[in-house]
C-alpha positions as CSV (number, residue, x, y, z in Angstrom):
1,X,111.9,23.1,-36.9
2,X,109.6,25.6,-38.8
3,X,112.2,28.4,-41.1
4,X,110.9,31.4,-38.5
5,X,112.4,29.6,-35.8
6,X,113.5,32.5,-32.7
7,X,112.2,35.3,-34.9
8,X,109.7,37.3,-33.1
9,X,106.9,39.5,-34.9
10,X,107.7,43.3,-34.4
11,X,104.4,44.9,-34.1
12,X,105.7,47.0,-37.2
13,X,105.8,44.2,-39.1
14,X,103.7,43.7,-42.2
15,X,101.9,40.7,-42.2
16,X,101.3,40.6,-45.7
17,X,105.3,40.4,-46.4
18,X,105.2,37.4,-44.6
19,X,102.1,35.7,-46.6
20,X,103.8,32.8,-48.9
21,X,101.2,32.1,-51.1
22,X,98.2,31.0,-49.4
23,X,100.3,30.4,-46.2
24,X,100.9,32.7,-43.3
25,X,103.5,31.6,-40.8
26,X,103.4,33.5,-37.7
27,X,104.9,30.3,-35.7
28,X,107.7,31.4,-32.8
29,X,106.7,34.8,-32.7
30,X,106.3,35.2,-29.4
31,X,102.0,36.6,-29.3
32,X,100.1,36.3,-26.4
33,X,97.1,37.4,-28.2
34,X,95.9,37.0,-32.2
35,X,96.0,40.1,-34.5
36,X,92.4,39.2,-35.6
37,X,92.4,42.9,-37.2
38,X,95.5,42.2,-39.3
39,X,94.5,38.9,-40.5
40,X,90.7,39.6,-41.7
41,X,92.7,42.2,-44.1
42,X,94.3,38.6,-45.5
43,X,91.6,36.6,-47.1
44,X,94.1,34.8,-49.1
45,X,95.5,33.4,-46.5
46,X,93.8,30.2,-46.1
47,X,96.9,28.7,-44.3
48,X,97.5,30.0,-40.6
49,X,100.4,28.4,-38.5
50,X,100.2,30.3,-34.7
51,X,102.3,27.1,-33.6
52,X,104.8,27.6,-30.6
53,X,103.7,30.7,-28.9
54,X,102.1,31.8,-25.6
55,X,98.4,31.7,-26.8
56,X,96.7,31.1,-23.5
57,X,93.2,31.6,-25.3
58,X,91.7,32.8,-28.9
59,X,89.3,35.6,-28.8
60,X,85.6,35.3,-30.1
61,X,86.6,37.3,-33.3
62,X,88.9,34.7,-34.4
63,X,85.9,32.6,-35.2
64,X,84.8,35.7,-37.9
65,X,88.2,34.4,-40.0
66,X,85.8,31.6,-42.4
67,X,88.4,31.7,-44.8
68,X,90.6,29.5,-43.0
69,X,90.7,26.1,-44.4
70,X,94.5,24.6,-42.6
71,X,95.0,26.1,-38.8
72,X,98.1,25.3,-36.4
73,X,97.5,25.8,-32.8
74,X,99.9,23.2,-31.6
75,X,102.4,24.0,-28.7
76,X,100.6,27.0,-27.3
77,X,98.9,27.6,-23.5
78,X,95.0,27.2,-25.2
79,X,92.6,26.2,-22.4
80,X,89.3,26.3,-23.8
81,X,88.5,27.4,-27.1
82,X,86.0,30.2,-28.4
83,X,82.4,28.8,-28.0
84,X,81.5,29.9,-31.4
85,X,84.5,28.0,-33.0
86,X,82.2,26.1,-35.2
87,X,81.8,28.9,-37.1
88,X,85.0,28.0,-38.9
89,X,83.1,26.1,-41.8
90,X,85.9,26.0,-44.2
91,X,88.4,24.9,-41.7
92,X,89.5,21.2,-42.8
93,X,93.1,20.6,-40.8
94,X,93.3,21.7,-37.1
95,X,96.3,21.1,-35.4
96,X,95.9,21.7,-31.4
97,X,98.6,19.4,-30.3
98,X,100.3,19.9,-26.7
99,X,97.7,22.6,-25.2
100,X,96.1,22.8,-22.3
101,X,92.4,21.6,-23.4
102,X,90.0,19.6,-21.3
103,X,87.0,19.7,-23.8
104,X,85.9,20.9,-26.8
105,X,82.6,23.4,-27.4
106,X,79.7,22.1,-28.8
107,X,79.7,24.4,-31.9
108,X,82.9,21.9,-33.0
109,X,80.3,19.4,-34.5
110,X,79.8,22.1,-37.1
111,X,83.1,22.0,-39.0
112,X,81.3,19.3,-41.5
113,X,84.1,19.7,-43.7
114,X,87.2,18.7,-41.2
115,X,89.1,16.1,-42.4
116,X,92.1,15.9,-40.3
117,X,92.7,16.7,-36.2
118,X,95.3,16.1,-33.9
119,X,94.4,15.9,-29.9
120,X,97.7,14.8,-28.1
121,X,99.6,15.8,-25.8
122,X,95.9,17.8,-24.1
123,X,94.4,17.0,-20.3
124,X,91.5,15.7,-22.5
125,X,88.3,14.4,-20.5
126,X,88.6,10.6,-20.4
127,X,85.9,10.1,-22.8
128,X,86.5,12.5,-25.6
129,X,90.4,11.7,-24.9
130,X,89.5,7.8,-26.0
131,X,87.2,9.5,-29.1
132,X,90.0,11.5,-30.3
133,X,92.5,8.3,-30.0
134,X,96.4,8.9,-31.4
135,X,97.2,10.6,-34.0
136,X,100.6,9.3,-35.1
137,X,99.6,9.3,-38.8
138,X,97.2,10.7,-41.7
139,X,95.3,8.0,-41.0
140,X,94.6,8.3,-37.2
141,X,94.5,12.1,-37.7
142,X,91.7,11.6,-39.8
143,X,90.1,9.2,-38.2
144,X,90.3,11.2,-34.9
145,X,88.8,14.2,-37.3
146,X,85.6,11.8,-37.8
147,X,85.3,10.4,-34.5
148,X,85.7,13.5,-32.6
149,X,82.9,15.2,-34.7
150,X,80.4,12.3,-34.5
151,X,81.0,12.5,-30.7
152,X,80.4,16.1,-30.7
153,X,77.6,15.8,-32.9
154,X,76.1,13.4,-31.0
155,X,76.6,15.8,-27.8
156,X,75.1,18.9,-29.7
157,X,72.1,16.6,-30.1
158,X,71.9,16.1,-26.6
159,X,72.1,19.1,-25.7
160,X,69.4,20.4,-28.0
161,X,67.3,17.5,-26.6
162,X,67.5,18.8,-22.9
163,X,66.9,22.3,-24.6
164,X,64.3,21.3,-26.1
165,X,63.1,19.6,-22.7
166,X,63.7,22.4,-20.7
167,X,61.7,24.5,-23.5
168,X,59.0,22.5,-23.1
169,X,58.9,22.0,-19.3
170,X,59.1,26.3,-19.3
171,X,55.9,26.2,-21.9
172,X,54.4,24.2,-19.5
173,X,54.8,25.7,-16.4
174,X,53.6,29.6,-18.7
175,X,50.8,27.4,-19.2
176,X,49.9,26.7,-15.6
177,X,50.8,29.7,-14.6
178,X,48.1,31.2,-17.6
179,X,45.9,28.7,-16.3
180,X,46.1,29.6,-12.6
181,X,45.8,33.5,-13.5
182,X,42.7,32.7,-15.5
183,X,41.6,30.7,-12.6
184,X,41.8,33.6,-10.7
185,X,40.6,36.0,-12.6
186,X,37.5,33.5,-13.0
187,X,37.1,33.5,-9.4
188,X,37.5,37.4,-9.1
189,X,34.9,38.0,-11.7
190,X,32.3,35.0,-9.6
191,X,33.0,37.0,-6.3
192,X,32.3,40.5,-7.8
193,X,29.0,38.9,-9.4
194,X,28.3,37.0,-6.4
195,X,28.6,40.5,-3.9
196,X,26.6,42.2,-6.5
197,X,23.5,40.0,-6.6
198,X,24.1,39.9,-2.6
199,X,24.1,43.4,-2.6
200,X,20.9,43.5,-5.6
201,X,18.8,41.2,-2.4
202,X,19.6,43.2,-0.1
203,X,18.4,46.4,-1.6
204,X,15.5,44.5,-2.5
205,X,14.5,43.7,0.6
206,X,15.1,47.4,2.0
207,X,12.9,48.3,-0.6
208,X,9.9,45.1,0.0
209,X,10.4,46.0,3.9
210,X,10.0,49.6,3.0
211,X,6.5,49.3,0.8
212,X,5.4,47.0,4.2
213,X,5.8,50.0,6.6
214,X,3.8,52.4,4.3
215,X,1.2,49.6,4.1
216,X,0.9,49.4,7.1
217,X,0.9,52.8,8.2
218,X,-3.0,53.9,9.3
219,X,-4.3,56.1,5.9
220,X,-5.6,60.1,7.3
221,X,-9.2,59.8,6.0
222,X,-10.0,62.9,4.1
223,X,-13.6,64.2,3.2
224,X,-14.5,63.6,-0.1
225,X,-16.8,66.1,-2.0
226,X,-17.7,66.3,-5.7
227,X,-15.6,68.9,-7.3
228,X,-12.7,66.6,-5.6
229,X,-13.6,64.3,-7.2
230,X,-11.5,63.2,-10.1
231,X,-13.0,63.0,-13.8
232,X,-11.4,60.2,-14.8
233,X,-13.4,58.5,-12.1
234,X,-17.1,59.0,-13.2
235,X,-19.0,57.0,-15.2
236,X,-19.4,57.3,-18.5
237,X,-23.5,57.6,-18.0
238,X,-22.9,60.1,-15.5
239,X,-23.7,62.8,-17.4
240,X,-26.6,61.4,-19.3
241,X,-28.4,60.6,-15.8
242,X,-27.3,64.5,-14.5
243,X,-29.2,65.7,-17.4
244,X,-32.0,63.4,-17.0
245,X,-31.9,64.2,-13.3
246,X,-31.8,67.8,-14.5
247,X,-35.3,67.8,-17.0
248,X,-37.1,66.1,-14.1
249,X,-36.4,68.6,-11.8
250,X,-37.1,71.1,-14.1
251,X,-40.9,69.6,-14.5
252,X,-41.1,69.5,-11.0
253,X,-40.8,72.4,-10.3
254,X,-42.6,73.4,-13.2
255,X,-45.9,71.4,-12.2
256,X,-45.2,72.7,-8.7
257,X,-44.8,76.6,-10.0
258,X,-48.2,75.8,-12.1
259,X,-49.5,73.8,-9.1
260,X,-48.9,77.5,-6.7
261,X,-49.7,79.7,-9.1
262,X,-53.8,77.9,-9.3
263,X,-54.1,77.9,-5.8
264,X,-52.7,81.4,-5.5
265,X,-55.7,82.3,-8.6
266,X,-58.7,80.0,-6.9
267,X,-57.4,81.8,-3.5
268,X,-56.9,85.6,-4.4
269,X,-59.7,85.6,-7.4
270,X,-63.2,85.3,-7.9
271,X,-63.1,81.7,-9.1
272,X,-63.6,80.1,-5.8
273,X,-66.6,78.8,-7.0
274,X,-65.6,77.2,-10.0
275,X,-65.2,73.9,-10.4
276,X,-61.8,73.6,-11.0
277,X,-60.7,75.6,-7.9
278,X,-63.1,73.7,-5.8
279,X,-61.0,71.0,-6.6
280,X,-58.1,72.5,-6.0
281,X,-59.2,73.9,-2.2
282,X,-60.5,70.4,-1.6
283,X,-56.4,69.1,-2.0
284,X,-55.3,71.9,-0.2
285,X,-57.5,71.7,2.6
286,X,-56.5,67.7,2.2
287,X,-53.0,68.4,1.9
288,X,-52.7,71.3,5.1
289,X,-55.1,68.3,7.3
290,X,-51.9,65.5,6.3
291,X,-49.3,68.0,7.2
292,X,-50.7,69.1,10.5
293,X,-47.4,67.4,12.5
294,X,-44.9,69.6,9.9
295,X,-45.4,73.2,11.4
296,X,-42.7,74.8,8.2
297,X,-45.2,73.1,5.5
298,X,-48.1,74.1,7.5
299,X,-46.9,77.7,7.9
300,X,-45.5,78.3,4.2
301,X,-49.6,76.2,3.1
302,X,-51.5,78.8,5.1
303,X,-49.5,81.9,3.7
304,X,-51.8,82.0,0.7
305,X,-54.6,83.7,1.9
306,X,-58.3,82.5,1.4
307,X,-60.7,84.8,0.2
């Protein structure tokens, strides 16, 4: 029977009166709860007995207390421990005898350096309960120590395994689902090219059908004259024939002025008789006699007067 036997812990207490060393006995003290608060402010106190009171469960700061190497949880009303108890590096006895535990959390297969455990007297799942084994001496307690944390070691890897699994089937299914959204977005992108060319023909053809109607439309004819005419359409030797056209005229008219003007002088003056206008009278009389059937030539012939 521990020395504290029937003495209860006043909350007034000071824990550090009843540190011993590197020990801290708080066993039959009656606590239904940890004072985490209290202990962090012990460091020193690497040896914890919480033995024989109404623990029902530890809370998750417990687990911040790495300073623990020897723990006593035996004879308490545990029923799971903290799921970050691993935590608890340091820790190399734990004593959880006569509780109320059904399994461990996984986080125990990372107290590498625990060297001694005791299991009994727990509702312990069949399998870890045949792990753990007795623990009747230092032996089997630290044999238990071993097995338990291959076992849970072995479970952790499990565990990780499916995690991993589970990671990979999630990365595969964001990868189909990337896949079917690109797919998509693929498909979106050929429709809206698709409906545009569609809608590129179409307007094509409005405008092919369009040029076809003014084809076909009958054309107003509209009289063309000269100055309409645009420059750009004559011929470069267009104005070289005009002026040719021009000079020609010019002489024509010339020779016919000249041509007038003797027959007016054989007609109105007293060279009748020469030689020259006897010629001349000759082609006029010749000339009047071949335009008999044009009366206006005949007319505008016998207005110069003979003498």
């Amino acid at each position: 029977m521990p020395k504290n036997s029937g003495k209860q812990l006043k909350p007034s207490s000071s824990l550090r009166e009843r540190l011993d060393g590197h020990e801290l006995d708080l066993s039959l003290s009656g606590l239904s709860e940890v004072p985490v608060r209290e202990l962090a402010t012990l460091p020193k106190a690497t040896v914890l007995d919480l033995s024989c009171n109404s623990l029902v469960t530890l809370p998750s700061e417990f687990c911040s207390l790495t300073h623990l190497i020897k723990l006593d949880l035996s004879k308490n009303q545990l029923q799971e421990l903290p799921s970050d108890f691993g935590r608890l590096i340091n820790l190399q006895h734990l004593d959880l005898y006569n509780n109320k535990l059904t399994n461990l959390p996984v986080s125990f297969a990372q107290l590498k350096n625990l060297k001694w455990l005791d299991l009994k007297g727990n509702p312990l799942d069949p399998l870890l309960e045949k792990v753990a084994g007795d623990c009747l001496d230092e032996k089997q307690c630290k044999q238990s120590a071993a097995n338990v944390l291959r076992y849970m070691k072995t479970i952790q890897s499990e565990q990780d395994r499916e995690k991993q699994r589970r990671l990979l089937v999630e990365r595969e299914l964001e990868k189909r689902r990337e896949a079917e959204i690109r797919a998509k977005e693929a498909r979106e992108r050929d429709l809206r090219k698709r409906e545009k060319m569609e809608e590129k023909e179409r307007r094509r053809k409005e405008y092919d059908a369009q040029k076809l109607q003014r084809f076909n439309e009958p054309k107003e004819e509209k009289p063309t004259t000269t100055s309409e005419k645009p420059v750009s359409s004559v011929n470069p030797s267009a104005p070289k024939k005009g002026h040719l056209f021009q000079m020609l005229l010019k002489v024509l008219l010339f020779l016919l002025l000249c041509s007038i003007v003797t027959v007016v002088m054989c007609r109105k003056t007293k060279l009748p008789h020469e030689q020259l206008c006897s010629t001349v009278n000759h082609l006029y009389e010749d000339t009047l006699h071949a335009l008999q059937g044009n009366k206006v030539l005949q007319k505008l012939l016998r207005s110069i007067p003979f003498p």
